[in-house]
C-alpha beads as a LAMMPS data file, in Angstrom:
LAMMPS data file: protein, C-alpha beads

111 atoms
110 bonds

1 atom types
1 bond types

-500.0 500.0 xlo xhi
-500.0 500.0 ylo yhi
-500.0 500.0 zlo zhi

Masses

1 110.0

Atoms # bond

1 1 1 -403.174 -396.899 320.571
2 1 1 -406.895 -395.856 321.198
3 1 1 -410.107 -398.148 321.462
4 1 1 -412.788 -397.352 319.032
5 1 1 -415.377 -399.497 319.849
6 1 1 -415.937 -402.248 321.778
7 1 1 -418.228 -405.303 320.952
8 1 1 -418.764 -408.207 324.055
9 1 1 -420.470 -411.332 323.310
10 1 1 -420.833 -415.004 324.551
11 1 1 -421.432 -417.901 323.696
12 1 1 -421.830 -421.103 325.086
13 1 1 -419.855 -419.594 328.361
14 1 1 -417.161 -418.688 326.280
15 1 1 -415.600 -415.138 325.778
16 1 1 -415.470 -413.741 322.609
17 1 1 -415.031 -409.723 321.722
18 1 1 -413.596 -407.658 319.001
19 1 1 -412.334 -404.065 319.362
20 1 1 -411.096 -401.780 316.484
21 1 1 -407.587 -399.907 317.066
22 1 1 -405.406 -397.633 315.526
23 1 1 -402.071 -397.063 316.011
24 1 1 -400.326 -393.402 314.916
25 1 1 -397.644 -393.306 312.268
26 1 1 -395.908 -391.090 314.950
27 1 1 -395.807 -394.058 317.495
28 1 1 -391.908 -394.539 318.695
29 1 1 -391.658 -397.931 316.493
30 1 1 -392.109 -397.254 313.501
31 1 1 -389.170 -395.030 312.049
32 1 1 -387.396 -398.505 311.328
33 1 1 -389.999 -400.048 310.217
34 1 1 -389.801 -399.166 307.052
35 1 1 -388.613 -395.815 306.222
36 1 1 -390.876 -394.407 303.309
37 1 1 -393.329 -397.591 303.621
38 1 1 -394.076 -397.915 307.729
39 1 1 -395.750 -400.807 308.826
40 1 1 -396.303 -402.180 312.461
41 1 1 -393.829 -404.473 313.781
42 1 1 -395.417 -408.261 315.130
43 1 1 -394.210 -407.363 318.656
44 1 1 -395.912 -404.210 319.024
45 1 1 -399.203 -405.989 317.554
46 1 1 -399.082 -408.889 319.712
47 1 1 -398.154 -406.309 322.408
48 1 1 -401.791 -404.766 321.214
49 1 1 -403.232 -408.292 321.009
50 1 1 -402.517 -409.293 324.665
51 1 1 -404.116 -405.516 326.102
52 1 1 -407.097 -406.561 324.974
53 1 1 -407.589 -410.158 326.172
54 1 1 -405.965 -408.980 329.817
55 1 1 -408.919 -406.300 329.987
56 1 1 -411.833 -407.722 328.182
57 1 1 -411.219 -411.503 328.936
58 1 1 -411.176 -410.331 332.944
59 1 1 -407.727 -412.274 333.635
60 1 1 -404.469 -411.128 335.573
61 1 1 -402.038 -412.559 333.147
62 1 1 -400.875 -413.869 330.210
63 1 1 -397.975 -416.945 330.339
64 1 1 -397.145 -417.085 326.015
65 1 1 -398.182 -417.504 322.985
66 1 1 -398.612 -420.095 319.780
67 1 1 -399.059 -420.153 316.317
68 1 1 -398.263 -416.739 315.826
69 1 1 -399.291 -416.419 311.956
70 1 1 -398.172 -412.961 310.084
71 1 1 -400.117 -413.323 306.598
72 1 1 -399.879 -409.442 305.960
73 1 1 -398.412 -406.443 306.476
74 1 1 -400.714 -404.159 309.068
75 1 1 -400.293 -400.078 308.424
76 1 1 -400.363 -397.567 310.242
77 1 1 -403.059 -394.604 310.954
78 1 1 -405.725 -397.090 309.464
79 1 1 -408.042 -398.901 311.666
80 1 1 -407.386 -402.499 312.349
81 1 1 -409.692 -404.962 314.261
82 1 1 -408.858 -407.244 316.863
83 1 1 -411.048 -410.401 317.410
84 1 1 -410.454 -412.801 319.951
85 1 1 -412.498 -415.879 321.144
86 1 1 -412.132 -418.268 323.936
87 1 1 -411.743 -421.828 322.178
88 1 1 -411.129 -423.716 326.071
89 1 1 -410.851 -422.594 329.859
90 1 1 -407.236 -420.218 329.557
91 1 1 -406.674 -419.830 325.791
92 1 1 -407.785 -417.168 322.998
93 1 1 -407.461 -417.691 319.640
94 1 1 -406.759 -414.376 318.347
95 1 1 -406.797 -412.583 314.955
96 1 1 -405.930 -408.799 313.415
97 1 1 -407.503 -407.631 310.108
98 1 1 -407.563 -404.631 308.534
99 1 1 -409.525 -403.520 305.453
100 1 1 -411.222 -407.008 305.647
101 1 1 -408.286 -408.643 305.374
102 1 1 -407.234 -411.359 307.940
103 1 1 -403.446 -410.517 308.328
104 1 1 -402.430 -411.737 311.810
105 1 1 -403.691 -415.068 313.651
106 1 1 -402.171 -416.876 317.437
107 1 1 -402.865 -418.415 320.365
108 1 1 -402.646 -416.708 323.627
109 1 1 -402.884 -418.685 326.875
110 1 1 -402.959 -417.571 330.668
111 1 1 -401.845 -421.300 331.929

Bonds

1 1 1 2
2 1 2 3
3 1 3 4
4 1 4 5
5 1 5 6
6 1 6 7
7 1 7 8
8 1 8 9
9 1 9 10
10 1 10 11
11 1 11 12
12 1 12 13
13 1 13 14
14 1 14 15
15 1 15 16
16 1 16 17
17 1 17 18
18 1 18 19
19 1 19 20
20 1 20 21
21 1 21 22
22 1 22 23
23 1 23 24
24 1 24 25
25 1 25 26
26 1 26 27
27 1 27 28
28 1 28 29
29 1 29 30
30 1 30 31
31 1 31 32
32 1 32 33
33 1 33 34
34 1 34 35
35 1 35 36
36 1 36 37
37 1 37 38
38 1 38 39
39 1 39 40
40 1 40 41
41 1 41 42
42 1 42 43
43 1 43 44
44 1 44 45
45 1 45 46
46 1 46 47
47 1 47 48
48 1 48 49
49 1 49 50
50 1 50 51
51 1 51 52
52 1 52 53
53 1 53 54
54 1 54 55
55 1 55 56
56 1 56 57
57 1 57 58
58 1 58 59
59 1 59 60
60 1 60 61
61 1 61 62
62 1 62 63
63 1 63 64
64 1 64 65
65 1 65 66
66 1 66 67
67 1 67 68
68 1 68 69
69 1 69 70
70 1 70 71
71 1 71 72
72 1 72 73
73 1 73 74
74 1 74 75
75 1 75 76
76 1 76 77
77 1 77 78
78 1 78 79
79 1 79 80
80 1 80 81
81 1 81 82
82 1 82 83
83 1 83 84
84 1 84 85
85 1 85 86
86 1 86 87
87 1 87 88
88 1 88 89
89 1 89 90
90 1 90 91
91 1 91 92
92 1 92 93
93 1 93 94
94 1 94 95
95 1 95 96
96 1 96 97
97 1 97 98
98 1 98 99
99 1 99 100
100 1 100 101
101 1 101 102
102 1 102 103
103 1 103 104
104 1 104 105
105 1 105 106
106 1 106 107
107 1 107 108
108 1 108 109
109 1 109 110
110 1 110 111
């Protein structure tokens, strides 16, 4: 995976951030998922989702995650956003879109 760009903002002493990604058709995961068709399995993208909170949320850990939502398919080799925003003191409510579409939503929390 590899950081494109990088956007910080806050609000009302919140943390809030969204950083594009994209992860290879190449990457060790994918071959079963699906041969001919590859898309990105959940666990690798909520692997992806939890990088970025840990380093741009300036925590030491993660304890779980909610609400894990999979409303699309993400693919490979095509740029995907993730957004995350602090809704109270330990948890990020975090989404994944590509090509404007909103295909990946949970909660992450670090208590």
């Amino acid at each position: 995976m590899r950081k494109k760009s990088n956007k910080v903002e806050r609000r009302t002493g919140l943390r809030q951030m969204r950083v594009n990604q994209t992860i290879s058709s190449d990457h060790p995961s994918l071959p079963g998922h699906f041969p001919g068709d590859p898309v990105i399995p959940a666990a690798l993208l909520v692997e992806a989702a939890q990088q970025v909170v840990l380093e741009h949320a300036n925590i030491e850990r993660l304890c779980g995650f909610s609400k894990l939502k999979l409303r699309a398919l993400i693919k490979p080799d095509i740029e995907f956003e993730i957004a995350f925003e602090e809704t109270k003191t330990g948890y990020f409510k975090v989404s994944l879109s590509q090509l404007d579409v909103v295909c990946v939503t949970l909660i992450l929390s670090s208590s």
